[in-house]
Backbone as JSON, one array per atom type, in Angstrom:
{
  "sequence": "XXXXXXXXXXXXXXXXXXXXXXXXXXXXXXXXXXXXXXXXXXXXXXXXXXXXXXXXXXXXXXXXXXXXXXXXXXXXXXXXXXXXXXXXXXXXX",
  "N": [[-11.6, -18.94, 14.32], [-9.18, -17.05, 15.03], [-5.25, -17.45, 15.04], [-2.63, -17.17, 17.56], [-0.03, -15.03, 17.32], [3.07, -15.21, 17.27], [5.63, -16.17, 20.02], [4.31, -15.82, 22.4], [1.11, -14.9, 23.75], [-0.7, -11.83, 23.91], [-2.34, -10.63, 26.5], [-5.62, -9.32, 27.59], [-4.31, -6.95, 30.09], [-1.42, -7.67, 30.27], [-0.05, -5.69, 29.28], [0.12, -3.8, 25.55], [0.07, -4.55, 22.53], [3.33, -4.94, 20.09], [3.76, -2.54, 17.63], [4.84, -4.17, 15.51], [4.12, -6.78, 16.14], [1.47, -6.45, 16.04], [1.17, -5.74, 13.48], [2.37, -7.99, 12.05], [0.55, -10.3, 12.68], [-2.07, -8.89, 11.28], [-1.06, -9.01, 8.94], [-0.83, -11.82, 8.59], [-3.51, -13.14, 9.46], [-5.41, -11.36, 7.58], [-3.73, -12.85, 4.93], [-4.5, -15.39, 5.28], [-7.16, -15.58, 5.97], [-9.44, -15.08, 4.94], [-10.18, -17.04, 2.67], [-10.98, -16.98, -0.89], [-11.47, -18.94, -3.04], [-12.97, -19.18, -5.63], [-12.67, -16.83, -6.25], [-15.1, -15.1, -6.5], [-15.92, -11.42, -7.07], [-13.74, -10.94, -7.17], [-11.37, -7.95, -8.28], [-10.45, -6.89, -11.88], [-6.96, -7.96, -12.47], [-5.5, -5.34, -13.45], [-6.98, -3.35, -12.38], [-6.02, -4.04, -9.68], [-3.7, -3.7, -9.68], [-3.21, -0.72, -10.32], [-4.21, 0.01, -7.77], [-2.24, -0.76, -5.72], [-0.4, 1.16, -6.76], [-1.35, 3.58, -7.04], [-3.15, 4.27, -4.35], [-5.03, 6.12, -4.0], [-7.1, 7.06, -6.08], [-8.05, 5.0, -6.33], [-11.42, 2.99, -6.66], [-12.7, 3.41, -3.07], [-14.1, 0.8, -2.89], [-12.67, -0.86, -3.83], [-10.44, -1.41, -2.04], [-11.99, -2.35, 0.23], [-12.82, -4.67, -0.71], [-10.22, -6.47, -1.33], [-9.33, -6.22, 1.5], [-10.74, -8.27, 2.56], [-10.53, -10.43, 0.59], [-8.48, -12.98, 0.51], [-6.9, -13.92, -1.46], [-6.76, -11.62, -2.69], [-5.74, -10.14, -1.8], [-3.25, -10.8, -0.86], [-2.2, -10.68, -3.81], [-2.22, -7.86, -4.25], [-0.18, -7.64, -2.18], [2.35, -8.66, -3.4], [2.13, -6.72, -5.28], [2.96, -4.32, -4.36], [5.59, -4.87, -2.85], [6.99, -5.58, -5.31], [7.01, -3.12, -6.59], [8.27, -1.76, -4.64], [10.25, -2.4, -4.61], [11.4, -2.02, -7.03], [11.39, 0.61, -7.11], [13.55, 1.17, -5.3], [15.77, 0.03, -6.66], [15.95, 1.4, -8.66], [16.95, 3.46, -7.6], [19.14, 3.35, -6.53], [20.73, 3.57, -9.06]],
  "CA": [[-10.82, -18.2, 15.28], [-7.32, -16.59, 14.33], [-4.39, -17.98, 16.0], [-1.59, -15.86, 18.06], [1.41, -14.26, 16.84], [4.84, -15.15, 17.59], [5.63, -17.26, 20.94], [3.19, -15.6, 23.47], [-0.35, -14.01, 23.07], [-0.86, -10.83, 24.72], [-3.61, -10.78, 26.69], [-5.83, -7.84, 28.64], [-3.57, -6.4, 31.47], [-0.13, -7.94, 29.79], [0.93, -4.6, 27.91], [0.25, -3.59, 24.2], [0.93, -5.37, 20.99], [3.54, -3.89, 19.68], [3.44, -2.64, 16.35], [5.35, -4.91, 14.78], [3.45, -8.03, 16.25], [-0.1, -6.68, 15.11], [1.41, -5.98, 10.98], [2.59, -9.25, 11.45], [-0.89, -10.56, 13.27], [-3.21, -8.65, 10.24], [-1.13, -10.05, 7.3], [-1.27, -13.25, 8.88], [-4.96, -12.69, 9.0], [-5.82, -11.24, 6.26], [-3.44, -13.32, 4.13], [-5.1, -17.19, 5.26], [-8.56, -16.16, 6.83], [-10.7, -14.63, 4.3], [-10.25, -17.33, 1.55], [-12.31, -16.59, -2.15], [-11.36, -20.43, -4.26], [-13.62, -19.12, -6.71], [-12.2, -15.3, -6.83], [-16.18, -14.22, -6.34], [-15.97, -10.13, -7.32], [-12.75, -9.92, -7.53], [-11.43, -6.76, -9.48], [-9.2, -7.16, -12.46], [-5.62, -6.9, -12.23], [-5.25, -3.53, -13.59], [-7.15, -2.43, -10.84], [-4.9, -4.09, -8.34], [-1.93, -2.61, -10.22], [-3.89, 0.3, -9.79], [-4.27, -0.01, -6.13], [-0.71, -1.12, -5.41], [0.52, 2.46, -6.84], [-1.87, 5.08, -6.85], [-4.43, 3.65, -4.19], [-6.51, 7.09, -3.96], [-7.67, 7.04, -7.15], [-9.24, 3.31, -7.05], [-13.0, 3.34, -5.88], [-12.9, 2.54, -1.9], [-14.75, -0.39, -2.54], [-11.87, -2.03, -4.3], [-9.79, -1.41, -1.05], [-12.46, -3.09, 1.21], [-12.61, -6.13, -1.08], [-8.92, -6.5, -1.03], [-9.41, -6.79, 3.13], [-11.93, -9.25, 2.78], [-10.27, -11.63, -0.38], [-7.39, -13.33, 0.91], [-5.93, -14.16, -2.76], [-6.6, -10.4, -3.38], [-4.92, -9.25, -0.48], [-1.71, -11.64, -1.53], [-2.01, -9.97, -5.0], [-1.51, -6.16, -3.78], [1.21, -7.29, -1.03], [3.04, -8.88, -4.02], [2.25, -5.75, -6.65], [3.26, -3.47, -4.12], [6.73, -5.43, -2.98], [7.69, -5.56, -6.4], [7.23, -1.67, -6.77], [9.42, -1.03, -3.83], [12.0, -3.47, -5.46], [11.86, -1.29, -8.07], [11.7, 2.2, -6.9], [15.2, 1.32, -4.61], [16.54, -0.52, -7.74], [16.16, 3.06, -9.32], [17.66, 4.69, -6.59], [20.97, 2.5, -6.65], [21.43, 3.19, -10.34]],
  "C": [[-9.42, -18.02, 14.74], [-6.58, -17.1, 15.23], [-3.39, -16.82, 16.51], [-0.55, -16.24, 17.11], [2.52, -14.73, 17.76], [4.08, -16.69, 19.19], [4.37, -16.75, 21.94], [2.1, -14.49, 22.84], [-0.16, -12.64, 23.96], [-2.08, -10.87, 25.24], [-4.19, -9.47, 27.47], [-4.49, -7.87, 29.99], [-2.27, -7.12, 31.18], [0.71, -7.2, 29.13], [-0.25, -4.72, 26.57], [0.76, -4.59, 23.8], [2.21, -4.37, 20.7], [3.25, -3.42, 18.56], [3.41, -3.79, 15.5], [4.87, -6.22, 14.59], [1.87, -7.59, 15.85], [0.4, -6.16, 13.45], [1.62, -6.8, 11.47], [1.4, -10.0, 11.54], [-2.01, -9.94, 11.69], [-2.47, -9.64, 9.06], [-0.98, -11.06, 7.28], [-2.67, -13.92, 8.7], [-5.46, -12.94, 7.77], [-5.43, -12.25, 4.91], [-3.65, -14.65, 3.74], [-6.91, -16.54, 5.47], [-9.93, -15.26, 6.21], [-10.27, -15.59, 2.14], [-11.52, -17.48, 0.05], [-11.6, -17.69, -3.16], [-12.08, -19.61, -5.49], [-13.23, -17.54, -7.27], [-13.38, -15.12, -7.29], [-15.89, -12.65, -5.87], [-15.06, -10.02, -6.71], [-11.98, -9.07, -8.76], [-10.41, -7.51, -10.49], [-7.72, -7.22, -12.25], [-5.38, -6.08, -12.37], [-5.94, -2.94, -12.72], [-6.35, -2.53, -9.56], [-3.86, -3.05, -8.5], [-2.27, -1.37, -9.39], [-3.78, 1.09, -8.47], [-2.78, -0.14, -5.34], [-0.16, 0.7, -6.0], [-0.02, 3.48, -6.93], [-3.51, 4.5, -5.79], [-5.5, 5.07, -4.01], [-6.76, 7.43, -5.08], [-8.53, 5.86, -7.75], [-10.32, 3.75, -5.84], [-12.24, 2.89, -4.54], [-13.46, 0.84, -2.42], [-13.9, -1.78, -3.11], [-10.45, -2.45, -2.87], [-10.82, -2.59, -0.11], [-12.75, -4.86, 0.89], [-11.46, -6.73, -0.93], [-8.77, -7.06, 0.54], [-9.82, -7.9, 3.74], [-11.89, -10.43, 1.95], [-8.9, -11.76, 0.49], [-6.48, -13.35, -0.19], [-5.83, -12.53, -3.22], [-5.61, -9.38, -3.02], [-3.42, -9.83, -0.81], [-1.53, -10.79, -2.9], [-1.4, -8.41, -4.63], [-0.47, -6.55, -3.26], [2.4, -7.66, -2.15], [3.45, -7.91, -4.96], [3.14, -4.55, -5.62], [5.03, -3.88, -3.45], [7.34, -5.04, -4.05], [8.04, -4.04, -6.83], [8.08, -0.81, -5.8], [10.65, -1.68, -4.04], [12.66, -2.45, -6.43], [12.19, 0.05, -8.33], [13.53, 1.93, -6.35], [15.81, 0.78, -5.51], [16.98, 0.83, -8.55], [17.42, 3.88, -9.04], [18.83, 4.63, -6.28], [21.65, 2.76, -7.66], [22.52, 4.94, -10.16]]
}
């Protein structure tokens, strides 16, 4: 079972999530509750890379693994961080 977000849960008939509390709620998720110890079929890095900067050009099926590895899913959020570090690092010069 996943745990709640922030101080209170939302529950039926309490309102919406808002946005901001379900992104934080999935990459909470996603980022503990699909752990792969053994990194069973996951892709190379150059496919992450891949995925982190041009993701419509990687098969789907490397997207739905990504959803479903927790270490894989940490890998993109980190490749793709670093590429918005670096685009606004650009953009300062």
């Amino acid at each position: 079972m996943v745990g709640t977000v922030g101080k209170k849960a939302n529950r039926p008939g309490q309102g919406a999530f808002s946005e901001k509390t379900l992104v934080k709620f999935m990459k909470e998720h996603l980022s503990k509750d699909y752990p792969n110890p053994r990194r069973e079929g996951c892709p190379p890095k150059l496919t992450l890379e891949r995925l982190a900067k041009q993701p419509q050009q990687v098969d789907p099926s490397v997207a739905f693994h990504v959803f479903h590895c927790s270490p894989c899913y940490k890998e993109c959020r980190r490749l793709v961080a670093h590429l918005k570090a670096k685009t606004r690092g650009s953009r300062t010069r």
